[in-house]
N, C-alpha and C positions, 0 to 999 in steps of 0.2 A: 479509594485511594490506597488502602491496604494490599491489596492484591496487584497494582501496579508497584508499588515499593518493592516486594515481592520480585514481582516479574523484572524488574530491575537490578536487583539481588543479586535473581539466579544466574545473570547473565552475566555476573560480573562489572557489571555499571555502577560508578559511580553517582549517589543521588543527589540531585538536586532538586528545586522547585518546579525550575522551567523544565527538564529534562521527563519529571515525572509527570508534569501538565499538559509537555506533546505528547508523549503516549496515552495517557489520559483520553485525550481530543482524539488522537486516530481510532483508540477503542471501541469507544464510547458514538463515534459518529458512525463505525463500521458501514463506513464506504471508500470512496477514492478522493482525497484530498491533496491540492495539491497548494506548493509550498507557502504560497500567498492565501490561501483560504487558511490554513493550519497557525497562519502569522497573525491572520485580523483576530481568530479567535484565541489567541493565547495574549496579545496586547492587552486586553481588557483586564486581564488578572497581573498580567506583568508588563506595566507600558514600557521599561525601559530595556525589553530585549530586542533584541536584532535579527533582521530578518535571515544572516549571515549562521546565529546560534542553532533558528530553527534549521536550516541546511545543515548545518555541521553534525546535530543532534540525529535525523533521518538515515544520514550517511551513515553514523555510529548504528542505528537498528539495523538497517539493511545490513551489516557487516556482521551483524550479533544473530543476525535471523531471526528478530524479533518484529520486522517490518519488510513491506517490496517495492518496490518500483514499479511504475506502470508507466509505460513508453505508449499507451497505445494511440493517444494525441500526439502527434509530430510537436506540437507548438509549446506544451508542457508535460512536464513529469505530475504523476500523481504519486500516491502511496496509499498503502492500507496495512493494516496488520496481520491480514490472512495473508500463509508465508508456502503456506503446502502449494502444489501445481495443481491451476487451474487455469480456467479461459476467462475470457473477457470480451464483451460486446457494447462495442459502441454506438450511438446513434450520432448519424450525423446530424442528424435535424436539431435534435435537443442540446446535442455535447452531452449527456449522459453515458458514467461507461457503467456496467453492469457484469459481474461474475455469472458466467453459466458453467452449469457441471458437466461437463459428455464423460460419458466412457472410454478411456484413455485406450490408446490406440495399442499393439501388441509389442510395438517396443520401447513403451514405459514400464512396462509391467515386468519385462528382464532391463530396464534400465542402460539399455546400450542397441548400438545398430550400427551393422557395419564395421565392425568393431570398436565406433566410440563410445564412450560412457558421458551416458547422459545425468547430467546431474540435478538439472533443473530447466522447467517448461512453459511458456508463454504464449497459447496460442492469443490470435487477435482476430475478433471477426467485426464484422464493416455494415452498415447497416441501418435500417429506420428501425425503434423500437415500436413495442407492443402498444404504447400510451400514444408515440405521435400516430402511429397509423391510424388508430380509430378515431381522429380528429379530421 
């Protein structure tokens, strides 16, 4: 908990319970969670927050760059606390998304192309995974 108060801190965030117990949950689970999974498991320690606070709370990370967003479900948002660019792979069979590393392409590495600047990256790739396929 000390290292989220912390990380909390540093960012300029004011502490709370709930505020330190979603980041907590997103850390600590380090995967893709999303809003309603994040909601069931912080009820249990605080029944009387809002599904409304946990929104508000993810919106404040993502805005701190202490959290992301993950669109790669059409139907829900996820989040995680890995905040640097990387990919993401989904399986359609399972609904599991999974981060994979590639080696970034030549114009991440100057950060611009064409002469935009690039500031930040999502690729999304589509797919059966490793575990449904050997089934």
């Amino acid at each position: 908990m000390k290292k989220t108060v912390q990380k909390l801190k540093g960012n300029g965030i004011k502490i709370t319970p709930q505020r330190a117990e979603i980041y907590r949950i997103l850390a600590a689970d380090n995967n893709h969670l999303t809003v309603e999974e994040i909601y069931a498991k912080i009820k249990k320690r605080f029944p009387a927050v809002s599904q409304a606070t946990v929104y508000c709370v993810l919106e404040l990370y993502c805005r701190k760059n202490m959290a992301s967003e993950i669109r790669i479900n059409f139907e829900r948002s996820c989040f995680e606390v890995r905040t640097d660019s990387h990919h993401h792979f989904y399986c359609k069979t399972c609904k599991r998304i999974f981060d994979i590393d590639l080696h970034p392409c030549p114009a991440l590495k100057n950060k611009e192309t064409g002469g935009h600047k690039i500031e930040k990256l999502h690729g999304y790739f589509y797919g059966q995974c490793c575990y449904c396929r050997k089934k």
